[in-house]
C-alpha positions, -999 to +999 in steps of 0.1 A: +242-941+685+280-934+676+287-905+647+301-932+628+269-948+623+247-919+616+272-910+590+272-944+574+238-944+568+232-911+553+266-917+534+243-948+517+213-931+515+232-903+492+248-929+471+221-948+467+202-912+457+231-906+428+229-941+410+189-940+408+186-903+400+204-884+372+227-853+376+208-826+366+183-840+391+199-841+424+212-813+437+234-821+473+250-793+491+271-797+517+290-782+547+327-766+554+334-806+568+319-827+538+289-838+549+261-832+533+235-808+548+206-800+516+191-820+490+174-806+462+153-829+433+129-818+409+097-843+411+072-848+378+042-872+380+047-910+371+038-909+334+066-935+323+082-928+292+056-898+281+074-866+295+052-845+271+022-858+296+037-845+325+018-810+333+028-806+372+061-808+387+078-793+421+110-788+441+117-812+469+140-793+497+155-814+524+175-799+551+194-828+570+199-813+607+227-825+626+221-861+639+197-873+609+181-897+605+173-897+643+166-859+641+137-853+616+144-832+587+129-798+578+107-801+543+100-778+516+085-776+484+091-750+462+085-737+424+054-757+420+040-755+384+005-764+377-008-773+413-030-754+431-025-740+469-044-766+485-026-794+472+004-782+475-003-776+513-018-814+513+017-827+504+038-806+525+017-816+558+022-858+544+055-854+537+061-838+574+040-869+588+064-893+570+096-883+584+080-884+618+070-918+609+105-927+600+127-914+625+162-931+633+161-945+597+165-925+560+132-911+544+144-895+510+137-922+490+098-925+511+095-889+502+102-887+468+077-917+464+051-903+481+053-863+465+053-886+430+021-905+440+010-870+451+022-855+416+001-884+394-026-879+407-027-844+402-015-845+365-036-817+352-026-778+355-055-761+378-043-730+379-057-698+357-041-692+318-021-663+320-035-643+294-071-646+293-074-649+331-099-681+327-095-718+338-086-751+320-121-769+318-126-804+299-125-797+266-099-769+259-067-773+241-035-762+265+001-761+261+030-767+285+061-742+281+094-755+284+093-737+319+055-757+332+038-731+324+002-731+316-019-711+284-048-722+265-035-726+231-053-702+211-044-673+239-008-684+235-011-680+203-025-644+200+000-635+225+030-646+205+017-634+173+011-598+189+048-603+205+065-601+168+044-578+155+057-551+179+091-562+178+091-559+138+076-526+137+098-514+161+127-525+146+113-504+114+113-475+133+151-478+137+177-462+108+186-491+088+222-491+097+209-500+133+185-528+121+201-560+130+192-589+104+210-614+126+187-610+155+154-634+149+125-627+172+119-649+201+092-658+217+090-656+259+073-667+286+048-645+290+049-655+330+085-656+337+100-645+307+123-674+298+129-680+262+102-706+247+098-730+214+063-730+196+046-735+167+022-703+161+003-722+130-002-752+149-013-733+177-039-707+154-059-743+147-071-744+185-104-736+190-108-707+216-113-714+257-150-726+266-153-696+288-140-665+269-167-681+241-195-686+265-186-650+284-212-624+283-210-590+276-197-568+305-229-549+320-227-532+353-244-545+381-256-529+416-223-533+434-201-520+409-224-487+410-226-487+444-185-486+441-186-458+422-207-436+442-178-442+469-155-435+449-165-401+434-175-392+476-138-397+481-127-381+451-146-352+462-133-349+496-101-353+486-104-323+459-114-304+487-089-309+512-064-301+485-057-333+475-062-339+437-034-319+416-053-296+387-028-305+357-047-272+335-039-252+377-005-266+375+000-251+341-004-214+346+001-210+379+028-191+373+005-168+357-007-133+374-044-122+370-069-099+387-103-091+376-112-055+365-130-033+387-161-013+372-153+021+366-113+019+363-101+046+346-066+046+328-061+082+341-049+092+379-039+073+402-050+036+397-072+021+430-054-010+443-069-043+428-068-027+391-061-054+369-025-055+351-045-059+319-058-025+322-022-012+324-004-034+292-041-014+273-021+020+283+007+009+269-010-003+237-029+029+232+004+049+236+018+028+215-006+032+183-002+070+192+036+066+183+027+052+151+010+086+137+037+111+120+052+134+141+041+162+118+003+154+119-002+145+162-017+172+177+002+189+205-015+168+232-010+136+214+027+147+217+026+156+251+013+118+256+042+108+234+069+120+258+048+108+293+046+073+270+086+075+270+088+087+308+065+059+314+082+030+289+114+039+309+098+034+345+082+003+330+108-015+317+131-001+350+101-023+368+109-053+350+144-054+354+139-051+392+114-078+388+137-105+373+160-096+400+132-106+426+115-135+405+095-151+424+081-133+452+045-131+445+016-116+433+014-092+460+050-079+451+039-067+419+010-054+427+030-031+453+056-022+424+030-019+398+010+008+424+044+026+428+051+030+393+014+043+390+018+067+415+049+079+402+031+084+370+006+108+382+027+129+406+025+165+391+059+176+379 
């Protein structure tokens, strides 16, 4: 067959496609030389002039390869609202079987027919409500969003309700020069977040779901406890390999502290090991011996007095030369602490 003959018939196929089908329902892309290579239309079920009983609907995706309708085109189906995998995989694999069926001749109009039929039959959401997590049985009062989405009406309900409460009380918490009056609440999706119209009185009068009234109380069973046993093995493992961060550790482990050795004395040279408690004591005790008058310390209290200066200065010299070197460990110290010590108890 000629070019001229393939491009006549998709050329009537496409305008055949416009004058049936609205505008905001066919979507035709085409390439850099005019000819149309994608067409797009969103399917609902056969419901006639009810469109508030139409609870499924799906995006039909042809790609016309070069040489349709003699070449088969490439199907997809996409954004499907309110069917369930398997069907959705049951009209995929008919709609490829059709266009093999009608190679060398146009199939859009044969497809959209057959995903409708498809669509009808299947008029019912069967997925799970968003917000309580159960299914649509016979007997429970739903409602379609604006975007075919599912929720039972009572859930939708509580969620929408709990929606404006936060968003009043935490436009209360703002000053009131930065409360906007303007600015009504609106109520969202809670799946894909796309503004949505409802009535939250007429929704409050729905009974809740079947199955979040018949649900029992959560109990745990064998294989939950079984779980838990693995998981407090691994937790355990991992907190001793080092792997489980100690938030109270993490807080004062900046923090240097030994333990006192039995039989430390505050006199002499200090063992290594003594704890740096022991040594701020010193500095305590010397300290409340400042505090008695001059005129009433006995001589040896004011000997102490003056090796409490010689050692205040040495002390504070250590800190000094400490912030310089922040950060170089517990061992550091300990080695300048010693030195000061020793310094301390050299005979002069």
């Amino acid at each position: 067959m000629s070019d001229t003959v393939i491009d006549e018939r998709v050329t009537d196929e496409i305008e055949a496609l416009k004058a049936i089908l609205l505008d905001d329902e066919l979507n035709i892309k085409e390439n850099d030389r005019g000819e149309p290579e994608c067409i797009e239309t969103v399917l609902f079920p056969s419901t006639g002039e009810d469109s508030q009983s139409q609870y499924v609907c799906v995006t039909l995706i042809v790609q016309l390869p070069v040489g349709y309708p003699d070449v088969s085109p490439t199907i997809s189906l996409r954004n499907p609202r309110g069917l369930d995998e398997d069907t959705v995989r049951l009209m995929q694999s008919d709609a490829e079987a059709k266009c093999k069926d009608f190679i060398g001749q146009p199939v859009m109009f044969e497809l959209i027919e057959l995903i409708r039929e498809h669509l009808t039959r299947s008029n019912l959401p069967t997925d799970q409500c968003a917000i309580c997590l159960y299914g649509f049985r016979e007997g429970d009062e739903f409602t379609k969003t604006e975007c075919y989405h599912y929720f039972h009406s009572h859930c939708l309900a509580t969620h929408v309700a709990a929606a404006e409460r936060y968003y009043r009380e935490e436009q209360e918490k703002l000053p009131q020069w930065q409360q906007d009056t303007t600015n009504k609440f609106q109520a969202i999706c809670p799946v894909c977040r796309e503004s949505i119209n409802c009535d939250v009185e007429s929704l409050w009068s729905a009974p809740p779901p079947i199955d979040v009234e018949a649900a029992t109380d959560f109990s745990v069973t064998a294989e939950l406890r079984e779980l838990q046993k693995q998981m407090a093995a691994l937790f355990l493992r991992q907190q001793q390999r080092g792997g489980i961060i100690d938030l109270e550790a993490e807080g004062v482990k900046t923090l240097v502290r030994t333990e006192d050795e039995a039989g430390a004395t505050t006199e002499g040279l200090n063992p290594p090991g003594t704890s740096l408690n022991a040594y701020a004591n010193q500095n305590m005790q010397s300290v409340n011996q400042m505090q008695i008058p001059q005129s009433k310390q006995p001589s040896h209290q004011t000997q102490n007095h003056a090796h409490y200066q010689s050692r205040h200065h040495n002390y504070h010299g250590h800190n000094n030369h400490g912030h310089r070197n922040r950060g170089r460990g517990r061992a550091h110290y300990r080695r300048q602490f010693d030195r000061v010590r020793q310094t301390e108890s050299t005979p002069r």
